[in-house]
C-alpha positions as CSV (number, residue, x, y, z in Angstrom):
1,X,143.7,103.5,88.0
2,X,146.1,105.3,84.9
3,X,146.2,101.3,83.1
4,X,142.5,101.9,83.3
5,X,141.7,105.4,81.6
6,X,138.2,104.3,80.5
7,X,137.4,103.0,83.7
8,X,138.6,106.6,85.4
9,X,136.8,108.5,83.3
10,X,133.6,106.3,83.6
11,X,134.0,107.0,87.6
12,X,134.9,110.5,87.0
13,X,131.3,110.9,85.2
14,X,129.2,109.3,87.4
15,X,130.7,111.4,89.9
16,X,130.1,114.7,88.7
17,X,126.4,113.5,87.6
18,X,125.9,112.4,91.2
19,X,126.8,115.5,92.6
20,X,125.1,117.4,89.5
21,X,122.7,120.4,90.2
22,X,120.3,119.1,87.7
23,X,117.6,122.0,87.9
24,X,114.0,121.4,87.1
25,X,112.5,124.6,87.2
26,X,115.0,126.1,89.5
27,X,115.0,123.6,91.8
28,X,117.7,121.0,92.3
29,X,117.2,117.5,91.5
30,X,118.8,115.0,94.1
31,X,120.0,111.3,93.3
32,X,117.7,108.9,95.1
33,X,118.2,107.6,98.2
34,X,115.7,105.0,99.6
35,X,116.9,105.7,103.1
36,X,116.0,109.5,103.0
37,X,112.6,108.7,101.7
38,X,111.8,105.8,103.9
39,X,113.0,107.9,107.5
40,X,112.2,111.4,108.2
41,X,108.9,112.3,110.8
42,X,105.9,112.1,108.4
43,X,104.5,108.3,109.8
44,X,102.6,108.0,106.5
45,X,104.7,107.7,103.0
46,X,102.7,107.2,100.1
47,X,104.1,105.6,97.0
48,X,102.0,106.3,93.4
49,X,101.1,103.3,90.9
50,X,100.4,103.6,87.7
51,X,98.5,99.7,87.9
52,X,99.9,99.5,84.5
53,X,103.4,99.5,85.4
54,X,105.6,96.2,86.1
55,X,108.5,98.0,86.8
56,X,106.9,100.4,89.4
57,X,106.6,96.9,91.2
58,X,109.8,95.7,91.1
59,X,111.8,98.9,91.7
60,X,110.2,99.3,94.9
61,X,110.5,95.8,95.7
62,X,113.7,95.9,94.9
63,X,113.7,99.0,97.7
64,X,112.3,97.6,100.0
65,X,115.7,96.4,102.4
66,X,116.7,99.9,102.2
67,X,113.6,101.5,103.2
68,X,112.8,98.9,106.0
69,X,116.3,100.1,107.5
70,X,115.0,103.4,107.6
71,X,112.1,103.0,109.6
72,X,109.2,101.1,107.6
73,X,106.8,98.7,109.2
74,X,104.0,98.3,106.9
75,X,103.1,98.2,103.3
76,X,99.5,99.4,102.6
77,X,98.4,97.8,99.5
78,X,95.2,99.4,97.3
79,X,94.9,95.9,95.9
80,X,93.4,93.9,98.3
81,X,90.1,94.3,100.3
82,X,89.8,94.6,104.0
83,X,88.2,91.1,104.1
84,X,91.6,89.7,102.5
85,X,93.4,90.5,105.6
86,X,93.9,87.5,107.0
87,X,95.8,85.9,103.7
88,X,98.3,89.1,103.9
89,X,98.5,88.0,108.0
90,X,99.1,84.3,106.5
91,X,101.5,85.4,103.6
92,X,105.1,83.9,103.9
93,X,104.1,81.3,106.5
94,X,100.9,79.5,104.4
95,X,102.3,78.9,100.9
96,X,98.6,78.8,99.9
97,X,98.0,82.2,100.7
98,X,100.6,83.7,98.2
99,X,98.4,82.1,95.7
100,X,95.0,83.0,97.2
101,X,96.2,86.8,97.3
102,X,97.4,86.3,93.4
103,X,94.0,85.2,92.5
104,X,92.4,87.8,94.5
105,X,94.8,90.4,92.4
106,X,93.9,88.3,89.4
107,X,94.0,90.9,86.3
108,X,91.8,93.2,87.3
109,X,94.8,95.8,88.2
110,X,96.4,95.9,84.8
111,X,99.7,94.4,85.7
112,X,100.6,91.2,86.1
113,X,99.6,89.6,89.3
114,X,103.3,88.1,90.2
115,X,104.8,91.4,90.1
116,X,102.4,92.3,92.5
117,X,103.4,89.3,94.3
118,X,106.9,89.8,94.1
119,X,106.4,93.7,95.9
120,X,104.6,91.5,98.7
121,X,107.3,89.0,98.8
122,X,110.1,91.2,99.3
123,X,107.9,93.6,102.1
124,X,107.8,90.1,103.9
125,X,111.2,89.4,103.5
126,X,112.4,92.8,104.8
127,X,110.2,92.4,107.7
128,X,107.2,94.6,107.3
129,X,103.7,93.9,107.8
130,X,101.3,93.7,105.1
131,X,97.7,95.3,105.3
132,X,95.2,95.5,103.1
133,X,93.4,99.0,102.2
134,X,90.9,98.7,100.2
135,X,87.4,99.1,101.6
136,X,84.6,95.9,101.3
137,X,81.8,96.8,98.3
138,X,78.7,97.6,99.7
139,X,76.3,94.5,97.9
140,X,75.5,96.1,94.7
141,X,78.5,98.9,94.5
142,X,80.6,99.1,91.6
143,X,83.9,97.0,92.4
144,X,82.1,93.9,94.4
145,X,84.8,92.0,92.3
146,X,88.1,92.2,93.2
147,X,88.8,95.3,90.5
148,X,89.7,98.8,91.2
149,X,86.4,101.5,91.4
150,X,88.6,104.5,90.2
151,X,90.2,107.2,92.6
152,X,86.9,108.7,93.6
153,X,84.6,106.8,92.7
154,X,82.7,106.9,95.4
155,X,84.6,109.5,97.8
156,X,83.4,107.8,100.8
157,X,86.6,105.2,99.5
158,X,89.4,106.9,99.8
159,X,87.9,108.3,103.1
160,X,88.2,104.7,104.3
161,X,91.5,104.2,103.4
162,X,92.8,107.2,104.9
163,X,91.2,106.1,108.3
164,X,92.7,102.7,107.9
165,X,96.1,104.5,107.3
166,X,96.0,106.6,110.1
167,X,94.9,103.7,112.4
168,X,98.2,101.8,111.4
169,X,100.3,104.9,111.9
170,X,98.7,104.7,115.9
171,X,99.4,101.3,116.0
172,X,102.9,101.5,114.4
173,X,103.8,104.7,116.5
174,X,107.5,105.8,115.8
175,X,107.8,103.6,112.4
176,X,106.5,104.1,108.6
177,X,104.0,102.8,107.0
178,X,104.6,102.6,103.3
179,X,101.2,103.0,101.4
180,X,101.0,101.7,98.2
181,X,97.9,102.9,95.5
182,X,97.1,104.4,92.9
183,X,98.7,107.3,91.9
184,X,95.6,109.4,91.4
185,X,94.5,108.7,95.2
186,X,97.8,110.7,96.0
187,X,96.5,114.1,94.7
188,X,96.5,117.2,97.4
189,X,92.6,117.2,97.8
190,X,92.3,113.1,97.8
191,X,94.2,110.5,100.2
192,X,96.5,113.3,101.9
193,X,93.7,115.4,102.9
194,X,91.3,113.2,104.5
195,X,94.8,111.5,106.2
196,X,95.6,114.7,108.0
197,X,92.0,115.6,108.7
198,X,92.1,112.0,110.8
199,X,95.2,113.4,112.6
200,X,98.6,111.8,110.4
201,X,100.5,113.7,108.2
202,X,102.4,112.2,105.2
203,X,104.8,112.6,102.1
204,X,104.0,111.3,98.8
205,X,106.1,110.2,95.9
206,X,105.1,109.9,92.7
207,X,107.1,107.9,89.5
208,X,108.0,110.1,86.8
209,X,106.7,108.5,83.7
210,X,108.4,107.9,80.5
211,X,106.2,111.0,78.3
212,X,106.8,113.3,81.6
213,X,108.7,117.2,81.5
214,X,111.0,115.6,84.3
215,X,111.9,112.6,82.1
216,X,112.6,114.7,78.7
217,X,115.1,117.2,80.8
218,X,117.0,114.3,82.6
219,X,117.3,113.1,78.9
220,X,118.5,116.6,77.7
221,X,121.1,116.6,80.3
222,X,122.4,112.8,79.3
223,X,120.9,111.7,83.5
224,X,118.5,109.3,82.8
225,X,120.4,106.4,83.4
226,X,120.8,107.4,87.2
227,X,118.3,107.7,89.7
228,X,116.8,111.0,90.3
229,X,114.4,112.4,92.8
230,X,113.3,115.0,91.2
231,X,111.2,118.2,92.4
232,X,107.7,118.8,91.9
233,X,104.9,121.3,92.1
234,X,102.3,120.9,94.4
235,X,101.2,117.5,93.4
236,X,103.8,115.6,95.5
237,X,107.1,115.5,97.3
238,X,109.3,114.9,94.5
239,X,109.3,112.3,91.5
240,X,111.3,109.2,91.6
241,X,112.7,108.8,88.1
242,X,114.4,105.8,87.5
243,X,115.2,104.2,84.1
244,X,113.2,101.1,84.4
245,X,110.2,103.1,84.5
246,X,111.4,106.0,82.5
247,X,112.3,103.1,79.5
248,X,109.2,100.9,80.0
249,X,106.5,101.1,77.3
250,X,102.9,100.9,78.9
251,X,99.8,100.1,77.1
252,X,97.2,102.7,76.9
């Protein structure tokens, strides 16, 4: 390695910023490992969107090998309405139905459909199961079309989503299911609550965004090009921050 002193000291840096005790308010920051956050007892693990967000897409797409090795069975998508089950049943077998669920997606979730697409693909390629979580409309509700209704809008929602979460955790006993929604749904008093009031605790994990506290100290400290899970308050179980995310530029 001495014929390559760039090289050494390139190693020697990551090293030391793998093993770094980043703080964020006294707390150590941990780099990321898709195996720890995929395993563990919780049968439930949540996953925040910000439906802006390509790279929130691929980066867990991207994950999803690692976290079906730890345990995952199912990915829970927010995207799709209980009556589109059976094109997520049909997905990777019917090459219609990948484009049936794309037009169902449409553009009604901010980012582009394929992204979207490409999370499913790679769930299916990994082997998990892919369900569909959002409620039906009631005829005349707000969101008859295939576009989100906002986090709370009407409560009764996310209460249906949490008992279609916690039925898949029965029927998956002794595996993961990874949900994937909106990141607003993940609050304390929203998805988690009503999930444990139907029996099934959970973890969530939220993406640190590019204008957050975490992101401006992992810049400070010159760590933003590694991936971090970083510690939060209450909120959630930690932040993923990850420079595709930290570096992407949404629209407001």
């Amino acid at each position: 390695m001495a014929q390559y002193p760039l090289l050494a000291a390139a190693l020697v840096f990551l090293s030391a910023a793998a093993q770094a005790q980043f703080n964020v308010d006294g707390a150590p920051a941990r780099t990321l490992s898709w195996l720890e956050l995929g395993g563990g007892p919780e049968p439930v693990i949540f996953f925040g969107d910000d439906h802006r967000s390509s790279a929130i897409k691929t980066t867990l797409a991207a994950a999803m090998p690692d976290l079906a090795r730890a345990g995952a069975a199912v990915l829970a998508v927010e995207m799709l309405h209980a009556s589109d089950q059976p094109l997520l049943d049909a997905y990777g077998k019917d090459p219609a139905a990948r484009r049936k669920v794309g037009e169902k997606i449409g553009t009604g979730w901010r980012a582009p459909a394929e992204v979207y697409l490409q999370l499913l693909d790679a769930a299916k390629a990994a082997g998990l199961e892919l369900a569909a979580l959002n409620p039906n409309p009631a005829r005349g509700e707000a969101g008859e079309s295939y576009e989100p209704t906002g986090p709370a809008a009407p409560s009764a929602r996310n209460a249906k989503m949490a008992a279609a979460l916690a039925a898949l955790a029965v029927s998956h006993r002794g595996s993961r299911v990874l949900a994937f929604l909106g990141a607003d749904h993940e609050s304390p008093a929203a998805l988690p609550a009503q999930l444990k009031q139907d029996g099934a605790a959970s973890r969530v994990y939220l993406f640190a965004q590019p204008d957050s506290a975490a992101a401006a100290r992992l810049r400070r400290a010159n760590l933003d090009r590694w991936p971090w899970l970083v510690p939060d308050d209450a909120a959630c179980d930690g932040l993923i921050a990850v420079p595709a995310v930290l570096d992407e530029r949404l629209a407001p």
